[in-house]
N, C-alpha and C positions, 0 to 999 in steps of 0.2 A: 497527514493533513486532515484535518477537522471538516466533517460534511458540513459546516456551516461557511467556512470559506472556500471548499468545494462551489458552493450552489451561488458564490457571489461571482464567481470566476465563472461560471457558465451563464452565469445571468447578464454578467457585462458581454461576455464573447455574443451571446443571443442580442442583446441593445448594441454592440458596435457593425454586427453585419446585418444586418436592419436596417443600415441607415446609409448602403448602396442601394438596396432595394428600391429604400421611398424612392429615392434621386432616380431610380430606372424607373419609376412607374411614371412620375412625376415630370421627365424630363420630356422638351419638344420631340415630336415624332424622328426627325431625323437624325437623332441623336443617339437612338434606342441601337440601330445595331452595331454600335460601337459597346454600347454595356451588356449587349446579348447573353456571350458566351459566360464572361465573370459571374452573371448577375444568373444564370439555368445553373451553371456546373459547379460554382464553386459558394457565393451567397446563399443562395438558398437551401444547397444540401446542410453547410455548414450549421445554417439558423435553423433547419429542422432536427439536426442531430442533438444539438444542444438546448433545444426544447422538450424534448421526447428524453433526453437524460433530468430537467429539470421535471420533469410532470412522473416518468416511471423509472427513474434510476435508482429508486428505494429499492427495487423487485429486481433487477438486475444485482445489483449489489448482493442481496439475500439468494440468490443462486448461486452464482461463484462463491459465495462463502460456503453455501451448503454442500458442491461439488470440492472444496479446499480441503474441508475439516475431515470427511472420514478419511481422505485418502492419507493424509499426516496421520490419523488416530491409528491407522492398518500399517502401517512405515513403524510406529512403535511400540506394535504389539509385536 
């Protein structure tokens, strides 16, 4: 898969859970802890994971590759 449809797929995943959020932030008060738990444990982790892979997942990438390569290069020597 090509990093440029990599980064489209994390960037919709980042824009569709984002948008329980607004509705938690935005919604009447006694509504709110009904979207509590979804919106702390599972929203928001998700939207920052896939933010933090959009902004540094170049640098991640470049480490498992560089942890990959000697180990295969020592495998056929």
């Amino acid at each position: 898969m090509s990093h440029g449809i990599t980064r489209t797929i994390f960037r919709w995943i980042h824009i569709v859970f984002a948008i329980p959020i607004l509705g938690y932030i935005y919604s009447p008060f006694d509504k709110i802890p009904d979207y509590a738990f979804r919106t702390r444990f599972v929203f928001v982790p998700i939207m920052v994971l896939s933010g933090l892979w959009m902004w540094k997942g170049h640098l991640v990438r470049r480490l498992i590759s560089k942890k990959v390569k000697p180990a295969s290069a020592e495998r056929a020597a």
